[in-house]
C-alpha positions, 0 to 999 in steps of 0.5 A: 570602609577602612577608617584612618589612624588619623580618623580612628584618633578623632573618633575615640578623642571625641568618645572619650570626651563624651565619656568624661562628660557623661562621668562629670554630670554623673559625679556633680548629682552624685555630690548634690545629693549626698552632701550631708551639711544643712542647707539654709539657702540650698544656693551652695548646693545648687553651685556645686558644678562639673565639665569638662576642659579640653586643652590639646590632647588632654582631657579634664573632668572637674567638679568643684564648689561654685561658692564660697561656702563650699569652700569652708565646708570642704576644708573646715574652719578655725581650729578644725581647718587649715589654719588650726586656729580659732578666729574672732568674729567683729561686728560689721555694721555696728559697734557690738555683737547681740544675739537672742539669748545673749546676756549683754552686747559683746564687741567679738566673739572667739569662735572656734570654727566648723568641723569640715563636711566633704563632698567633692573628695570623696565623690571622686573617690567613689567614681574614679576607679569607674572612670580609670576603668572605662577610658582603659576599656575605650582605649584598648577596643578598636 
């Protein structure tokens, strides 16, 4: 039985979604279990997800931090993030600071930030020559 073009473009749209899934969850384990930050809660770990979106013809595997968290740790934050500088840290509910250790309540603290700890980067990075080559596989098989 001979199969249309229309029929064969179906059918490798649907493997290359099956494909670009297969990559996300491989991607997403991957991250979870090689992010090198201490967890507390395990909840920025745990919210760390992938998919994949289709829109048209196009097909997008994504992978991303589902907290804000996740966020910092990927970018880094006062003098070692974006911004470049250190950031003051107020007290919310009263009006001082006071830790054990501490000497004496302070009304802020100048703290200079965390050094950033990727995941999501260099996890596509490890996979995204495996999946350029794969798709090109798929594409050029009839």
């Amino acid at each position: 039985m001979a199969f249309s073009y229309e029929q064969k473009l179906n059918r490798k749209k649907a493997e290359l979604h099956a494909l670009a899934d297969n990559y996300a969850g491989t991607m997403e384990r991957y991250a979870k279990t090689h992010a090198e930050w201490v967890d507390r809660t395990g909840h920025t770990r745990q919210s760390i997800h992938s998919g994949v979106e289709v829109n048209g013809d196009e097909v997008t595997t994504y992978l991303s931090h589902g907290s804000e968290a996740g966020n910092y740790l990927e970018e880094g934050t006062g003098i070692h993030g974006p911004k470049g500088v250190p950031y003051k840290i107020k007290p919310k509910n009263k009006q001082a600071l006071f830790w054990y250790g501490a000497s004496h309540p302070v009304r802020e603290v100048i703290h200079p930030g965390i050094k950033a700890q990727p995941i999501i980067g260099p996890t596509v990075d490890v996979h995204w020559n495996k999946m350029r080559d794969s798709v090109h596989r798929l594409f050029r098989r009839d």
